[in-house]
C-alpha positions, 0 to 999 in steps of 0.5 A: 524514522517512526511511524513507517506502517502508518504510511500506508495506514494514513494513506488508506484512511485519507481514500477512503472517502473518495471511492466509489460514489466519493470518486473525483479527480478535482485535486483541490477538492481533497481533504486529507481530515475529511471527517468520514475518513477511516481505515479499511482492509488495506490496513488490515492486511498492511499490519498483518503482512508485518506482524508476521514478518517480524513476529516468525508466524505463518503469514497466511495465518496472520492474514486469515486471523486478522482478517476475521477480526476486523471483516466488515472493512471491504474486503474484495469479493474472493479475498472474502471468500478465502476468509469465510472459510474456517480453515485457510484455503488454498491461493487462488492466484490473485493478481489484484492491487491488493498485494501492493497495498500490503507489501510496505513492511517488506519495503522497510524491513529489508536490508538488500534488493534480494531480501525484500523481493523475498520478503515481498514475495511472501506477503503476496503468496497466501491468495495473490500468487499469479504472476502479476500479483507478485510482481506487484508486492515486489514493484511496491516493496523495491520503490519504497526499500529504494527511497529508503536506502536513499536512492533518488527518483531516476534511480527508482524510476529505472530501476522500478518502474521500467524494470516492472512496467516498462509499458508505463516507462514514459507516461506522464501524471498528466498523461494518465490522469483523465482517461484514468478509471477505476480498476483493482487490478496490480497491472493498473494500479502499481504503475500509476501509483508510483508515477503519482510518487515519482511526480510529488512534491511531498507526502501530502502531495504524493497522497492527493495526486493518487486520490484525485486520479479517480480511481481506487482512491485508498488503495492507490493512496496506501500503495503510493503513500509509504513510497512517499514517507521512504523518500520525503522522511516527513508526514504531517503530524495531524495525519499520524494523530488523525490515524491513531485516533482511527486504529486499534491497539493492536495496530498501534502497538504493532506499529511501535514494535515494527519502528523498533524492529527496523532501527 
């Protein structure tokens, strides 16, 4: 497989055009190449997640600086803040989705359950170091190591979505779509994105069911999209061209040393 960062990558592009005042739940009404699509901070914080997984630097570090860079990509309120800052602060124990959203590198990078809940637990450590927030990378990172390994979507299922949220352990698509809302917490945004995995037919599917839930489109969509590519193997190739036309060098040079990292 290739292209295992831009998952999440084209995930986060394809939401973006249906957040906020875009919001909608009208499945249909989703375009994946809508024109004004285009990466965010879930991107940002995805590729610098891996960047120092494979490249032994300071993850924090590798956040703050990429973050800089590149800030004007909506940023969260304290996430902002903790970047404002010259020097890297202290955690501030976030339990918001956005340690899902980067975790996928540790998800593809790791060999056994242990080292990607290490490795996942790192990418959340710099600001999302509540519980919830851990928990949150983990859930992500073992849903998409598992696809990866193979495993089937009983198994993940079981062995994810009832291990971690067990309160969701029998909801449904269906079920959690018209009452859903926006919200940015990992509580209510890891759980619904990996049923929107576990009930999709393929990765367009996968991205499109998360979109129309009416939430935090991108994010549910980065979170719920690398899940997706670990289990099906296959993105369109008008999506992966869409996003390299999208993203700077660094991220697409970083992508192909992540692919041959993994191989």
């Amino acid at each position: 497989m290739k292209n295992l960062l831009l998952a999440a990558a084209i995930g986060d592009i394809s939401g973006v055009p249906y957040e906020f005042e875009g919001r909608t739940k009208d499945y249909d009404a989703i375009d994946l190449l809508n024109p004004n699509n285009t990466y965010s901070d879930d991107t940002i914080c995805t590729f610098a997640c891996a960047e120092a997984l494979i490249e032994g630097k300071n993850m924090a570090e590798c956040l703050h600086r990429r973050g800089r860079e590149d800030f004007y990509r909506g940023f969260g309120g304290r996430f902002a803040r903790w970047l404002m800052s010259p020097e890297i602060k202290p955690s501030y124990g976030s339990f918001g989705n956005g340690s899902g959203m980067r975790a996928s590198s540790a998800g593809f990078l790791a060999k056994t359950k242990e080292e990607c809940i290490e490795l996942a637990t790192r990418t959340a450590l710099p600001t999302h170091d509540h519980p919830e927030g851990i928990k949150g990378a983990i859930a992500t990172a073992l849903a998409i190591f598992y696809a990866h390994q193979g495993k089937d979507k009983d198994f993940i299922r079981k062995n994810v979505l009832d291990e971690y949220y067990p309160d969701w352990s029998n909801k449904t698509y269906a079920e959690i779509r018209l009452g859903f809302y926006f919200n940015e917490t990992c509580q209510l945004t890891i759980p619904p994105a990996i049923i929107c995995f576990l009930e999709s037919k393929d990765f367009v599917d996968c991205l499109k069911l998360a979109i129309s839930l009416g939430g935090d489109a991108d994010t549910l969509a980065a979170i719920a999209g690398p899940m997706a590519y670990a289990y099906y193997k296959i993105m369109p190739e008008e999506l992966i061209a869409n996003a390299k036309t999208k993203l700077p060098k660094w991220m697409l040079d970083l992508n192909d040393r992540f692919d041959k990292t993994c191989q």
